[in-house]
C-alpha positions, 0 to 999 in steps of 0.5 A, spaced: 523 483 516 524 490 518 519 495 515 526 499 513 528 493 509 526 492 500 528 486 496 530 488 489 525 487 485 527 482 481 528 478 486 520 477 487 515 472 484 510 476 478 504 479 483 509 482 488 513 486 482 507 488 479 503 490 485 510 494 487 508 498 480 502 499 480 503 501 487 508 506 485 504 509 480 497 510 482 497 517 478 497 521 484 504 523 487 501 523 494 498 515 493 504 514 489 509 515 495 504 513 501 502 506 498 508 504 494 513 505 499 508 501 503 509 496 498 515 496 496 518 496 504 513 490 506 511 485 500 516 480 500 514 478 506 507 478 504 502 472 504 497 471 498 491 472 503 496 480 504 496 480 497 488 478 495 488 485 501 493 489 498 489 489 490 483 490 494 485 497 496 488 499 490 481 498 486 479 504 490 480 511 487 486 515 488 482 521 492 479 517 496 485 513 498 489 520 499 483 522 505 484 516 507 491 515 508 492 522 510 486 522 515 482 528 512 477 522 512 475 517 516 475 509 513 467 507 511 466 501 513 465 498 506 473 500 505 475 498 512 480 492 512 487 490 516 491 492 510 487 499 509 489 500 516 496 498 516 497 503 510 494 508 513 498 507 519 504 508 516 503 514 512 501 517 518 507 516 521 511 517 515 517 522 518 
């Protein structure tokens, strides 16, 4: 599956619809796109173990995630995963 592609919503399992929403309303406008546009392109082709990931980074807060995501601040090693990576890498080459 393409990074461009999106299942509707309704056609995925309950975590996946929930994980899309909570992606999408972080309570920042920035997060709410780089994180739920992230989410919404790539979780129906995610495993539970990317799942377990991705809630992981959400119990970050908003400010940190925004420096990170953005690159106005390096990732610590406590926060450093593959997930967080793969979201900060494509809100880094967002168009």
């Amino acid at each position: 599956m393409s990074s461009d592609d999106t299942t509707p919503p309704e056609m995925l399992d309950t975590r996946r619809r929930r994980l899309i929403f909570r992606a999408q309303h972080r309570g920042t406008y920035e997060n709410d796109l780089l994180i739920g546009d992230f989410v919404k392109a790539r979780i129906a082709g995610m495993s539970e173990a990317e799942l377990d990931e991705l809630e992981a980074v959400m119990e970050f807060p908003d400010a940190e995630l925004a420096d990170w995501l953005t690159g106005r601040a390096p990732i610590p090693a406590h926060a450093d995963s593959p997930m967080l990576r793969r979201i900060r890498e494509a809100a880094l080459n967002r168009a």
